[in-house]
VOBA-1610 file (N, C-alpha, C; in pm, whole numbers, padded with zeros to 5 digits, always signed):
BEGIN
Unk-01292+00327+01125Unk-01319+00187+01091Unk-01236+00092+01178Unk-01100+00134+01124Unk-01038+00047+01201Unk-00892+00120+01336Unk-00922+00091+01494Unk-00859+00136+01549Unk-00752+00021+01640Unk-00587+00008+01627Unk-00529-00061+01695Unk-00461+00007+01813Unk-00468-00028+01976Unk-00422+00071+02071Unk-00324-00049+02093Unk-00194+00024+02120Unk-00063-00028+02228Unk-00076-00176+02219Unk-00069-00272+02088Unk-00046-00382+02015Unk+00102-00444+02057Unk+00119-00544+02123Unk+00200-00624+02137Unk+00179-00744+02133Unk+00312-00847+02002Unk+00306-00981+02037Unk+00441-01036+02020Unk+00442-01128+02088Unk+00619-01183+02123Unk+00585-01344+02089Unk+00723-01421+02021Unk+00685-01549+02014Unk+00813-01621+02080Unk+00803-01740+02114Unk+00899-01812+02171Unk+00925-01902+01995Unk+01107-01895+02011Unk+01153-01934+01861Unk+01264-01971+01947Unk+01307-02118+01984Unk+01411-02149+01978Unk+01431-02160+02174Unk+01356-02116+02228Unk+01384-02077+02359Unk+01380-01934+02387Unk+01431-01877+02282Unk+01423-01693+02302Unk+01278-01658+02267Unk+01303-01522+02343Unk+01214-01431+02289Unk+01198-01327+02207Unk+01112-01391+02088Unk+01120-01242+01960Unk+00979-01162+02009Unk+01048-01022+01962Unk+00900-00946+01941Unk+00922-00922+01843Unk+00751-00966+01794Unk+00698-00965+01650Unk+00673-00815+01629Unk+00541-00735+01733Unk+00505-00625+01758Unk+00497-00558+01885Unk+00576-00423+01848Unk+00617-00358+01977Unk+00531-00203+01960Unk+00440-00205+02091Unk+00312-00107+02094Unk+00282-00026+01981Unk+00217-00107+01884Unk+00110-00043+01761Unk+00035+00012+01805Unk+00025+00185+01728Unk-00077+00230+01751Unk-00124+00270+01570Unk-00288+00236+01570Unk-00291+00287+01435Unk-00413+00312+01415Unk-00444+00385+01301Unk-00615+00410+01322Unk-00620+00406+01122Unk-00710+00321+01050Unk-00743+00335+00966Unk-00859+00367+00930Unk-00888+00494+00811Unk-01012+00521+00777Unk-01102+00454+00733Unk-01196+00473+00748Unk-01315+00375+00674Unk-01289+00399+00535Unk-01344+00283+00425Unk-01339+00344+00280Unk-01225+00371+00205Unk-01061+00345+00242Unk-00944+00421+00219Unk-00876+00267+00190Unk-00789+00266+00110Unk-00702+00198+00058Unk-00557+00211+00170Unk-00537+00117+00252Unk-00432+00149+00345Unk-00344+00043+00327Unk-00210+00103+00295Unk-00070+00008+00285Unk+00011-00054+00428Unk+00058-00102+00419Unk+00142-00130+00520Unk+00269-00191+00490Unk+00376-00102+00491Unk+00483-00146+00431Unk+00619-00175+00490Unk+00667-00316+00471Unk+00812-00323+00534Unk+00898-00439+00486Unk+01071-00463+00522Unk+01104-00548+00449Unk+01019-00700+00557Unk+01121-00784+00470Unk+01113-00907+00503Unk+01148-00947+00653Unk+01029-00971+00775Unk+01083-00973+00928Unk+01040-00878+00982Unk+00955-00783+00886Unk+00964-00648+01008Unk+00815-00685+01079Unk+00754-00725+01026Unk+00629-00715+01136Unk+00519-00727+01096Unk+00481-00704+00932Unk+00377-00669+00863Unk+00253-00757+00867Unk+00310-00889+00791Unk+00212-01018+00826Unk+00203-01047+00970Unk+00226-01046+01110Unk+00130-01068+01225Unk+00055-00959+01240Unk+00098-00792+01152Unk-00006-00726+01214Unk-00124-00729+01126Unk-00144-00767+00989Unk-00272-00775+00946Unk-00327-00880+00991Unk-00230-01016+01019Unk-00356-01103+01076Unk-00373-01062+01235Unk-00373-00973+01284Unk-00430-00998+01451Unk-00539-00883+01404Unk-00554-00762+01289Unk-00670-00715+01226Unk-00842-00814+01226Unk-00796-00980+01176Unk-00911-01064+01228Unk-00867-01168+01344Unk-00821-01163+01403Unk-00740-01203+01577Unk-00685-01355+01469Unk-00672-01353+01365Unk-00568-01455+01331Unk-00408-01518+01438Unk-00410-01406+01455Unk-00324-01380+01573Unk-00350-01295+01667Unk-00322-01341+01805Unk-00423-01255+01909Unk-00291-01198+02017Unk-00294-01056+02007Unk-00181-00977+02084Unk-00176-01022+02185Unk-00083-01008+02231Unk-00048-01002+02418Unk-00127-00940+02471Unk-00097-00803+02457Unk-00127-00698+02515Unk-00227-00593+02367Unk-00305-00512+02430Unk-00370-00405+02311Unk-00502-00450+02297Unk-00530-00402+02212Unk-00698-00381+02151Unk-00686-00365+02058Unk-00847-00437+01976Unk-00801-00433+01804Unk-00997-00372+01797Unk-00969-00229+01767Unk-01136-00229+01754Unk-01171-00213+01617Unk-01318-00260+01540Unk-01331-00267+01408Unk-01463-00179+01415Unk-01481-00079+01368Unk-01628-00010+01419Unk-01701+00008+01486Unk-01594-00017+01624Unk-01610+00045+01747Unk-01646-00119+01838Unk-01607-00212+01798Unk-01635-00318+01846Unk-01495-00351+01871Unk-01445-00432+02016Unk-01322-00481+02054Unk-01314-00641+02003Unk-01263-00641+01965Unk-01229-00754+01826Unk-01169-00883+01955Unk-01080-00803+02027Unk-01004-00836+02150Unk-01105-00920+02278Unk-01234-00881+02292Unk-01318-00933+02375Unk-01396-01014+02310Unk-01386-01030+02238Unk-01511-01152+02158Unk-01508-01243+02238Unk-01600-01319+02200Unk-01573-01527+02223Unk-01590-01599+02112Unk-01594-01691+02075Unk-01512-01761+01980Unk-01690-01716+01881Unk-01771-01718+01908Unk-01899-01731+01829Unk-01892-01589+01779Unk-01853-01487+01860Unk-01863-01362+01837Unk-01748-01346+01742Unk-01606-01408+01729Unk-01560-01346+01606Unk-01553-01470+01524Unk-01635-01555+01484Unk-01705-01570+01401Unk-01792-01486+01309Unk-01836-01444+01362Unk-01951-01367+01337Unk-01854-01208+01247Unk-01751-01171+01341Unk-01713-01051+01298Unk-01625-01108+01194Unk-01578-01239+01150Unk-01486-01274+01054Unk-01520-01301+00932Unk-01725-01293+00926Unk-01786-01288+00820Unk-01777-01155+00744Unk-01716-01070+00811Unk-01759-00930+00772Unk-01575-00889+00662Unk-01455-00948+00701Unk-01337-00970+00675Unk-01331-01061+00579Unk-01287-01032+00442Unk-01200-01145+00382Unk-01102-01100+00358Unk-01009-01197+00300Unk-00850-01196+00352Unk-00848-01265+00152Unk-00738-01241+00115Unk-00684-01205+00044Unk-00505-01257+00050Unk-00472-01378+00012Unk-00314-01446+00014Unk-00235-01429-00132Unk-00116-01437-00068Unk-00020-01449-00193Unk-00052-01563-00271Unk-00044-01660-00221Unk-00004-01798-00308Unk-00183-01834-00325Unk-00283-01768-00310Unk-00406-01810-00364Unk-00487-01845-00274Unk-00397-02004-00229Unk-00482-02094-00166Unk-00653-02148-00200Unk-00640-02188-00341Unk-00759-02231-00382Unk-00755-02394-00415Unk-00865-02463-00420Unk-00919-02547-00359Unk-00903-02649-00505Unk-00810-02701-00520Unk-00805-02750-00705Unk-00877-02824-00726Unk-00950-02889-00660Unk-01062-03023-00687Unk-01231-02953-00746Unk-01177-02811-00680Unk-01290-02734-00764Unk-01304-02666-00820Unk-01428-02641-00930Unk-01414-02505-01016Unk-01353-02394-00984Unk-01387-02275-01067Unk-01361-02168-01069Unk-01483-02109-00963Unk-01634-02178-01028Unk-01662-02153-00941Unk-01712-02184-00836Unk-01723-02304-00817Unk-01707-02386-00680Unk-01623-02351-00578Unk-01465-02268-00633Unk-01434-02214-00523Unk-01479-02089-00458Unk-01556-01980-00549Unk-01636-01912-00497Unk-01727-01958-00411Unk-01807-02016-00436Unk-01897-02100-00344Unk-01906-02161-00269Unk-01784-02198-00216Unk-01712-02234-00088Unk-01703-02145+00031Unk-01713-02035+00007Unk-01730-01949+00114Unk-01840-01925+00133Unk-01987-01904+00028Unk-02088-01888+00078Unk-02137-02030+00127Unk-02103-02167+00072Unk-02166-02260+00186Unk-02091-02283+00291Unk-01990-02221+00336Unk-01913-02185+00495Unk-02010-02152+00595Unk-02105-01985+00471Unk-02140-01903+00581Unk-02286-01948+00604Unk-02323-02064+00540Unk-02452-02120+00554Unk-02580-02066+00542Unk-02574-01922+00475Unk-02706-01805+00484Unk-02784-01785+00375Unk-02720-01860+00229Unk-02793-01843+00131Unk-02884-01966+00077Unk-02948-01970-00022Unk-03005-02091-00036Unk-02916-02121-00192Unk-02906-02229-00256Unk-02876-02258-00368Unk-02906-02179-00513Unk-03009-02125-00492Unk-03036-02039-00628Unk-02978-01887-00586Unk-02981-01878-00492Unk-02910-01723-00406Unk-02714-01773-00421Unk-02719-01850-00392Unk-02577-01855-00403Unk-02489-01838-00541Unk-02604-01918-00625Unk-02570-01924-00794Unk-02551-01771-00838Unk-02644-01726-00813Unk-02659-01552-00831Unk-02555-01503-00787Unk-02515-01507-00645Unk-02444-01421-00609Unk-02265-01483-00689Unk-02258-01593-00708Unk-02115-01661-00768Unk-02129-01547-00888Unk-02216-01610-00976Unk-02231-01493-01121Unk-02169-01376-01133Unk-02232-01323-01013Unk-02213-01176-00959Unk-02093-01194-00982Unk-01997-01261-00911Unk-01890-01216-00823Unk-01780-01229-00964Unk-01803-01330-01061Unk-01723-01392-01166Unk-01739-01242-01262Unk-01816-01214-01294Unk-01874-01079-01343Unk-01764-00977-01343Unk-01766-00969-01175Unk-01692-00866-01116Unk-01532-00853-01143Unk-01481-01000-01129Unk-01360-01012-01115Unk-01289-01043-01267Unk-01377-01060-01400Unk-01356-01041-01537Unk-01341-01235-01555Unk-01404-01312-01468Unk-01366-01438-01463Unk-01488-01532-01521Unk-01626-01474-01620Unk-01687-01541-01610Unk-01705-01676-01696Unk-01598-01660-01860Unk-01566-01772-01942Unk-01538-01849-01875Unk-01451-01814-01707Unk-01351-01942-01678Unk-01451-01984-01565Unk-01582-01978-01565Unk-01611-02042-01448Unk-01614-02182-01428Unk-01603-02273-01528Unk-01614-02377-01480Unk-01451-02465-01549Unk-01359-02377-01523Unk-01197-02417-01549Unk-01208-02442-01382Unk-01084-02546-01403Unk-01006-02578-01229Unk-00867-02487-01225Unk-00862-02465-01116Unk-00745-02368-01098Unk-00590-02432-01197Unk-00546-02534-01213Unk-00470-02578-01279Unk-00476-02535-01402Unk-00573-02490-01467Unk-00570-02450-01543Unk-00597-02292-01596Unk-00573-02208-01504Unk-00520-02067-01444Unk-00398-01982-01506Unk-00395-01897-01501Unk-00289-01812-01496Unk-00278-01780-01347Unk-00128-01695-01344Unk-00140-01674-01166Unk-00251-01550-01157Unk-00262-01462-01229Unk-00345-01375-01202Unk-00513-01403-01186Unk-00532-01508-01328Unk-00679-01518-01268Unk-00713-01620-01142Unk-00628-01704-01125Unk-00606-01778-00966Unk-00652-01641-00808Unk-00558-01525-00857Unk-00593-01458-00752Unk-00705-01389-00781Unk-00779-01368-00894Unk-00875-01274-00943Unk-01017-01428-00864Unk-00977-01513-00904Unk-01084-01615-00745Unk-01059-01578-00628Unk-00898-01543-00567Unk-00911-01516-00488Unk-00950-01429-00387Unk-00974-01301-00503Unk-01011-01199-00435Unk-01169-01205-00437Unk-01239-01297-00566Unk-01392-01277-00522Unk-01417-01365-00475Unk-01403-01490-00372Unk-01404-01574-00264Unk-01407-01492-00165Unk-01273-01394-00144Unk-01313-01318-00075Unk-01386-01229-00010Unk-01443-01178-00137Unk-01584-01100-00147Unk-01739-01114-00150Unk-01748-01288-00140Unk-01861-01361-00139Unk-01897-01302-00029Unk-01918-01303+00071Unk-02000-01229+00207Unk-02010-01126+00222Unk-01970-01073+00122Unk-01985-00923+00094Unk-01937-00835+00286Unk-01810-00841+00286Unk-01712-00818+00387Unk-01729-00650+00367Unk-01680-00630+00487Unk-01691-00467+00503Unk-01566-00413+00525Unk-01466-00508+00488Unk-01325-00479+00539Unk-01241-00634+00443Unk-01119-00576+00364Unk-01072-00658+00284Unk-00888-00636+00358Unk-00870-00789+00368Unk-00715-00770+00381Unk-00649-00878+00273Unk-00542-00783+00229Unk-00451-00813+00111Unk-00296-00880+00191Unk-00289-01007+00199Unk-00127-01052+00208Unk-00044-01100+00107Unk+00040-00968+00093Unk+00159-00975-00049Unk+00025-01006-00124Unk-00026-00971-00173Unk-00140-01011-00271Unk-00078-01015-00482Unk+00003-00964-00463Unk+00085-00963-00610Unk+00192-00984-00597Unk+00227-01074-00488Unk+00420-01094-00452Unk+00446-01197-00532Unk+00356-01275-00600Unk+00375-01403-00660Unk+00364-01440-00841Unk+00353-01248-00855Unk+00276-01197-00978Unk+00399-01104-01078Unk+00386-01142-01231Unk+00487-01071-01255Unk+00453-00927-01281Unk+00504-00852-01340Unk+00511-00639-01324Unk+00350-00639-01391Unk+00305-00672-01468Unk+00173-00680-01577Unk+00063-00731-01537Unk+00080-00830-01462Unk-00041-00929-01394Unk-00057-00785-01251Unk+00052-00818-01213Unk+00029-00700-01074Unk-00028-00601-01103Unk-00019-00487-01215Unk-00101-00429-01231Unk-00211-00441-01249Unk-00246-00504-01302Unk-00404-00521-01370Unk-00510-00573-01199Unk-00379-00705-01163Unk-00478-00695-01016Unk-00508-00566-00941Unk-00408-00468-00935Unk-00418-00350-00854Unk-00500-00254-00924Unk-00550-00282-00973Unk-00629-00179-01051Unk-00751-00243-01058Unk-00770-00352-01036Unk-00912-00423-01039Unk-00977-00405-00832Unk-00839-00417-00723Unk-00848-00359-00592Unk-00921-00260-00589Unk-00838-00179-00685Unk-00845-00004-00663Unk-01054+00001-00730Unk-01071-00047-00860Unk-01199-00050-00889Unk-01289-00124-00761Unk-01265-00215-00715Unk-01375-00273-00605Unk-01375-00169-00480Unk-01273-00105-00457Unk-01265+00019-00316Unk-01361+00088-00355Unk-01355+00146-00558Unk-01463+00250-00531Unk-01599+00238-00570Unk-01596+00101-00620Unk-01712+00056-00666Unk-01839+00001-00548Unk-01722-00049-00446Unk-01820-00101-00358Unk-01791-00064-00196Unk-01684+00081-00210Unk-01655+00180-00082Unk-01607+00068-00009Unk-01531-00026-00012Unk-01452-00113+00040Unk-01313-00062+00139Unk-01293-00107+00279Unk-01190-00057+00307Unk-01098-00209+00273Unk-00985-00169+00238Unk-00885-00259+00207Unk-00768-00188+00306Unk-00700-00310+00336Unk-00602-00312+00419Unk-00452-00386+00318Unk-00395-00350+00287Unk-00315-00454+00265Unk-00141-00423+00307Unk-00067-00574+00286Unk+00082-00532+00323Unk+00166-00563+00207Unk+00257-00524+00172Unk+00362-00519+00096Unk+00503-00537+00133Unk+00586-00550+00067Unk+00729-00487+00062Unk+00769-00419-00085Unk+00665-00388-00152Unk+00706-00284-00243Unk+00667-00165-00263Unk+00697-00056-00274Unk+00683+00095-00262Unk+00598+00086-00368Unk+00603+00035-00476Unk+00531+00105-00637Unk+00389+00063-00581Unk+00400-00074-00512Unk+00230-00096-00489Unk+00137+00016-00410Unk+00215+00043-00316Unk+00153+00146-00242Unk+00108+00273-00333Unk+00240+00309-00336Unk+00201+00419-00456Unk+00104+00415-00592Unk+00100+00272-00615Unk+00004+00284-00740Unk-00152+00304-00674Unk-00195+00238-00562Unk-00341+00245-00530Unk-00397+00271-00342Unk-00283+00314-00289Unk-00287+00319-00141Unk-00315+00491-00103Unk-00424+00511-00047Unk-00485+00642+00037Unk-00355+00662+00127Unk-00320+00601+00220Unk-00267+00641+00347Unk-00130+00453+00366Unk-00055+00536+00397Unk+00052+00411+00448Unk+00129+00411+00600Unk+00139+00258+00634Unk+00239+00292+00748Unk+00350+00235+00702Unk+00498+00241+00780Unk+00612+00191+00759Unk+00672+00120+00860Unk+00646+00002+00858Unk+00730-00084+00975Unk+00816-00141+00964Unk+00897-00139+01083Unk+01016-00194+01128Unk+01101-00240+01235Unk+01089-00365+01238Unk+01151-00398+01376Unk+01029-00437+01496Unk+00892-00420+01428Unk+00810-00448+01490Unk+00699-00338+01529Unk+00812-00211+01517Unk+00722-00098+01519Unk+00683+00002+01442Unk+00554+00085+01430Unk+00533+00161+01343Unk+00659+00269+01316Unk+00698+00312+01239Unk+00777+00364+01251Unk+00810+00540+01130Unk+00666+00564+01093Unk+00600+00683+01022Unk+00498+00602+00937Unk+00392+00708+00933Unk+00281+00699+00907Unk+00196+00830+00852Unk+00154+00809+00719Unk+00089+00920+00649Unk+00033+00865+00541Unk-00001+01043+00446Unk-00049+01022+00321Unk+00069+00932+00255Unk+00022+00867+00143Unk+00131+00809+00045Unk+00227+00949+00013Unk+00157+01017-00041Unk+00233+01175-00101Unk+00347+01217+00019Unk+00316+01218+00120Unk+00408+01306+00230Unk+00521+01220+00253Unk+00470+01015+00279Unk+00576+00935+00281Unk+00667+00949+00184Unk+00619+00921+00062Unk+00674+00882-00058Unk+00790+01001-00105Unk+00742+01090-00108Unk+00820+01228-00118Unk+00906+01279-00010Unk+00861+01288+00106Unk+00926+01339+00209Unk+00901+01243+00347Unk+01009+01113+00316Unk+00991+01019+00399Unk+01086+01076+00541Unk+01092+01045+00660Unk+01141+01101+00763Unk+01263+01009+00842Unk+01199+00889+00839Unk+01280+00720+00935Unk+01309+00697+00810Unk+01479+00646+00847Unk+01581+00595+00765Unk+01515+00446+00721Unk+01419+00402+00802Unk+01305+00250+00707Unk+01282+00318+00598Unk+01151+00420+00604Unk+01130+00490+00517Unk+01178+00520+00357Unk+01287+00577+00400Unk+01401+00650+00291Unk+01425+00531+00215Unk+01492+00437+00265Unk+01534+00296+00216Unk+01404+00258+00140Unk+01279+00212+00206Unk+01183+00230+00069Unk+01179+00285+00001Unk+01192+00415-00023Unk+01128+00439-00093Unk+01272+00526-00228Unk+01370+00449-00203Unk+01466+00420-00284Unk+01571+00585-00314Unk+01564+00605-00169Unk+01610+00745-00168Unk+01774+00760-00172Unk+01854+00642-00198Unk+02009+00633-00247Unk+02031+00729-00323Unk+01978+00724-00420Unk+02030+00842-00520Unk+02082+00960-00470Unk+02046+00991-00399Unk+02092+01131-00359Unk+02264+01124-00345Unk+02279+01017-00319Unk+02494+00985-00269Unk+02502+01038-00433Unk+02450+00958-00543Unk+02510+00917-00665Unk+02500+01074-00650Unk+02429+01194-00709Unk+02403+01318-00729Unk+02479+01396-00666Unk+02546+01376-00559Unk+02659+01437-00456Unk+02806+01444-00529Unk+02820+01309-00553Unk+02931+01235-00581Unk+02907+01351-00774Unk+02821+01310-00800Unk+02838+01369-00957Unk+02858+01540-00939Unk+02767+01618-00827Unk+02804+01773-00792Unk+02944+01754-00750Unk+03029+01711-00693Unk+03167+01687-00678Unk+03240+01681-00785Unk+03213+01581-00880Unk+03276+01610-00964Unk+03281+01760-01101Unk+03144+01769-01091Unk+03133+01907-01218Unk+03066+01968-01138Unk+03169+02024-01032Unk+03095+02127-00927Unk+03069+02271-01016Unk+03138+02287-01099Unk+03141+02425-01164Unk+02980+02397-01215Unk+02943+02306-01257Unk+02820+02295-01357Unk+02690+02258-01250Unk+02727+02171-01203Unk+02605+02178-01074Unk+02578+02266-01003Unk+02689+02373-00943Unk+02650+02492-00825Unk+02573+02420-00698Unk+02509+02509-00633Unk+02460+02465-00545Unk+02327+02349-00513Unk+02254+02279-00473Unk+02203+02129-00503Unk+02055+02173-00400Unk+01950+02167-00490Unk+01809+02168-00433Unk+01744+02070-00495Unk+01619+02017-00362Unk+01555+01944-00447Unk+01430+01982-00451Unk+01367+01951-00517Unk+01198+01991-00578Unk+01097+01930-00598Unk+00994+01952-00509Unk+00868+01887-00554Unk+00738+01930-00565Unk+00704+01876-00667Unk+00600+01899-00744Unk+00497+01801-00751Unk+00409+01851-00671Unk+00260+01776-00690Unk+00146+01821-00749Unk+00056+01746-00817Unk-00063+01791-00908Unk-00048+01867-00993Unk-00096+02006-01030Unk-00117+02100-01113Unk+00033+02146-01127Unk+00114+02137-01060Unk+00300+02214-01069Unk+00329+02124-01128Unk+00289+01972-01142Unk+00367+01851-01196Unk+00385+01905-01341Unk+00279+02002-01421Unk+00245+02010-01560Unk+00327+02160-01582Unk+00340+02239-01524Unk+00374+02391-01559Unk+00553+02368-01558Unk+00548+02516-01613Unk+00723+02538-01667Unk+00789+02581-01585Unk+00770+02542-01432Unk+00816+02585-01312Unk+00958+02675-01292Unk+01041+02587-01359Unk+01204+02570-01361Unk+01234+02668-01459Unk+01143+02693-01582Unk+01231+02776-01648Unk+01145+02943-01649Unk+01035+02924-01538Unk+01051+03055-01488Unk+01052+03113-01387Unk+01124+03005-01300Unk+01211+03060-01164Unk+01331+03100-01270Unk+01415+03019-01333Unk+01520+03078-01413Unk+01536+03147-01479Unk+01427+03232-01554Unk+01425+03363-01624Unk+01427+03500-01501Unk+01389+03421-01399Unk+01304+03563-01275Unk+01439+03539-01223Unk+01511+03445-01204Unk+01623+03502-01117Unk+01750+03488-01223Unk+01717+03476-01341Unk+01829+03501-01450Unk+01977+03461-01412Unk+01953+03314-01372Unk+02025+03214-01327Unk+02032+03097-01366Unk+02139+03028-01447Unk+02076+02912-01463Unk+02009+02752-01386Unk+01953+02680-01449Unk+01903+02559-01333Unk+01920+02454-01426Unk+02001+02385-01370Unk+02057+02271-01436Unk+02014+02114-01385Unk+01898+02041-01429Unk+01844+01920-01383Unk+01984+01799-01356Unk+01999+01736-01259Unk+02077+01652-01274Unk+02010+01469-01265Unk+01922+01505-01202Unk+01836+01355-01158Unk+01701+01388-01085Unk+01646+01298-01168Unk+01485+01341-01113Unk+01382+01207-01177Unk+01238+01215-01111Unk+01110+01123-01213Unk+01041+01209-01196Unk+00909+01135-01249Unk+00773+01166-01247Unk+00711+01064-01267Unk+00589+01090-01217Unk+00491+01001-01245Unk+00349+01012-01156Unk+00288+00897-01090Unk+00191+00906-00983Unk+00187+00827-00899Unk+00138+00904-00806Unk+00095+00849-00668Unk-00111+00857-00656Unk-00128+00680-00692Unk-00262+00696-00691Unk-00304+00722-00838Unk-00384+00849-00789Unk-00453+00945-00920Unk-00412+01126-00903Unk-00257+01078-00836Unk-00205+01217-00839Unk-00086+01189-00896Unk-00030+01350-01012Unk+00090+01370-01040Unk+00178+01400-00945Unk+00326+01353-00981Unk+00382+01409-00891Unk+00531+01397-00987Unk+00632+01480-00977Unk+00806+01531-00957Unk+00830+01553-00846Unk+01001+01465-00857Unk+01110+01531-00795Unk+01221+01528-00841Unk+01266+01611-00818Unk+01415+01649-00912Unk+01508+01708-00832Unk+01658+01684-00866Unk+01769+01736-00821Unk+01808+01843-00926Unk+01885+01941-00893Unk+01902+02042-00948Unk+01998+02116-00911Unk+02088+02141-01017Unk+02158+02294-00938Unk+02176+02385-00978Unk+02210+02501-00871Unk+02170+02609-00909Unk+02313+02721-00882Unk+02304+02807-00965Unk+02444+02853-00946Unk+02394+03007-00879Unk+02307+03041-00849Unk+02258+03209-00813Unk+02215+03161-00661Unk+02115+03242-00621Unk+02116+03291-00483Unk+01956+03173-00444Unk+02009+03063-00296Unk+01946+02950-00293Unk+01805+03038-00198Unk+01800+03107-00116Unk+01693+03159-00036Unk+01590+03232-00190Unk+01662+03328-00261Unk+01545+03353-00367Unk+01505+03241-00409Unk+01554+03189-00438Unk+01470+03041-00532Unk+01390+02983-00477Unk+01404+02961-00350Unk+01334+02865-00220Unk+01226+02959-00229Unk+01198+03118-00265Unk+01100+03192-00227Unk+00978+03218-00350Unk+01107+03217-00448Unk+01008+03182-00587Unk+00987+03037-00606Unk+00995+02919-00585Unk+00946+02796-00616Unk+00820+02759-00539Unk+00845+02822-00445Unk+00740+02825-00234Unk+00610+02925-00358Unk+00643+03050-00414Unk+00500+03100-00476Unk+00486+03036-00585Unk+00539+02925-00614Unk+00449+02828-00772Unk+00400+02689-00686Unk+00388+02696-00567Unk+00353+02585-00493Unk+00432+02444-00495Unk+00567+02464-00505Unk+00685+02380-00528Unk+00792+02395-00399Unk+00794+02212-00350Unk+00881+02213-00254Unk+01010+02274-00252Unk+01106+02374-00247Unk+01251+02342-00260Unk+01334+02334-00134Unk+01388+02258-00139Unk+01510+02211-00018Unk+01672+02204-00045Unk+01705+02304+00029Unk+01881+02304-00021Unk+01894+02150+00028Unk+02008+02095-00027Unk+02106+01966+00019Unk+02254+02012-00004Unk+02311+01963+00132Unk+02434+01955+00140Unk+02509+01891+00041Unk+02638+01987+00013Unk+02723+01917-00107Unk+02790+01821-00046
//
């Protein structure tokens, strides 16, 4: 769907020169929920907007289904920007008009429907987004969530073949965010939507993202399933997302009740291992005890998943060999 080659853009700030993005390479699937995650500065917002040449690289190519996004002329990405809606933090809706007048603002943009086609398709869209009591409220009179629940079916009026999300729940408290991300996650599969979006929070990704990248500093800097990041992140960006400190605290505590911790593995468990008695029958088979010290659970997506710290006072290669046949990560860590 979507392919970015050797992406560079630099801005003049002050007299200097920043680079925003330093040679992106990325390829997103069609149909797939894709994150893009980093702190504040790293890069995230110029690279989804040069996705519709919002911002237009230096250097690179931005192809969208095999079309160079990069060679257009101004009529031509027009044309391809009908196919893109975009999706903001702060809304950006139009207060002088309805609920759904601001829907309908995008279809009389795109000038293709007639008035009774447009009515239909608003309906539709209010339908969709659980907004249809409020269609004729003005945004002032909103919650933040149903503000963005316009914003996302404004977005969807042209029925786009490609959705980008900026901070799309950064402005939203823990409850509202969910419910939007779960209404995303329903339109991906309801209407095979590829969504793009960026973040700086790990849980978002993890609650509804296929595949993520991790940027920093401008550059990609790992890139995978959510599961492989999230669990077994590689770049110290990474780790830092995805809130991998703990491990000092767990060191510091095997230090202190070294007798009771023993030696320190960690474990993971995805899908079907998330549910079984893993731990207490590696510990009957090697008639050793295993002592949890810090760990979660929960999901990634619509997958289970654990990880846990642990220690172990018997022999670390058997264990690694019996956890490896229950389909469970184990990894010694240094005391």
């Amino acid at each position: 769907m979507i392919e970015l080659h050797h992406l560079n853009k630099t801005y003049q700030v002050d007299g200097r020169q920043v680079t925003a993005l330093q040679d992106i390479q990325l390829q997103i699937p069609a149909g797939q929920i894709f994150g893009i995650i980093g702190r504040s500065g790293a890069g995230k917002s110029t690279l989804l907007r040069t996705l519709n040449l919002l911002e237009r690289p230096d250097q690179g190519r931005v192809l969208i289904d095999g079309i160079d996004a990069t060679a257009l002329d101004q009529a031509g990405l027009r044309t391809l920007r009908q196919q893109i809606g975009m999706v903001f933090q702060h809304f950006n809706l139009l207060a002088h008009r309805t609920v759904a007048a601001n829907i309908r603002f995008a279809l009389e943009l795109a000038g293709e429907l007639d008035a009774s086609a447009m009515a239909a398709r608003v309906a539709e869209l209010l339908a969709l987004v659980g907004l249809t009591e409020q269609a004729q409220q003005y945004p002032a009179q909103l919650s933040g969530g149903q503000k963005q629940r316009v914003g996302i079916a404004r977005a969807l009026a042209n029925q786009p073949k490609l959705l980008l999300c900026d901070e799309a729940t950064s402005a939203l408290d823990p409850q509202t965010t969910q419910a939007i991300l779960q209404l995303l996650l329903d339109i991906n599969e309801r209407l095979g939507l590829t969504i793009v979006l960026i973040t700086h929070e790990m849980a978002v990704v993890r609650a509804i993202c296929d595949r993520v990248a991790v940027i920093d500093g401008g550059s990609i800097v790992e890139q995978g399933t959510v599961v492989d990041v999230f669990l077994h992140p590689q770049h110290a960006a990474s780790r830092n997302m995805v809130a991998e400190d703990g491990h000092a605290a767990v060191l510091d505590l095997a230090g202190k009740l070294h007798s009771v911790a023993g030696k320190l593995l960690r474990l993971t468990f995805v899908d079907a291992a998330t549910y079984e008695p893993v731990i207490a029958e590696v510990g009957q088979q090697l008639a050793s005890p295993i002592n949890i010290l810090q760990g979660s659970v929960g999901r990634i997506k619509d997958r289970p998943y654990g990880q846990l710290i642990v220690g172990l006072q018997g022999d670390v290669s058997a264990a690694q060999a019996a956890f490896a046949s229950r389909g469970v990560r184990c990894e010694a860590l240094a005391a």
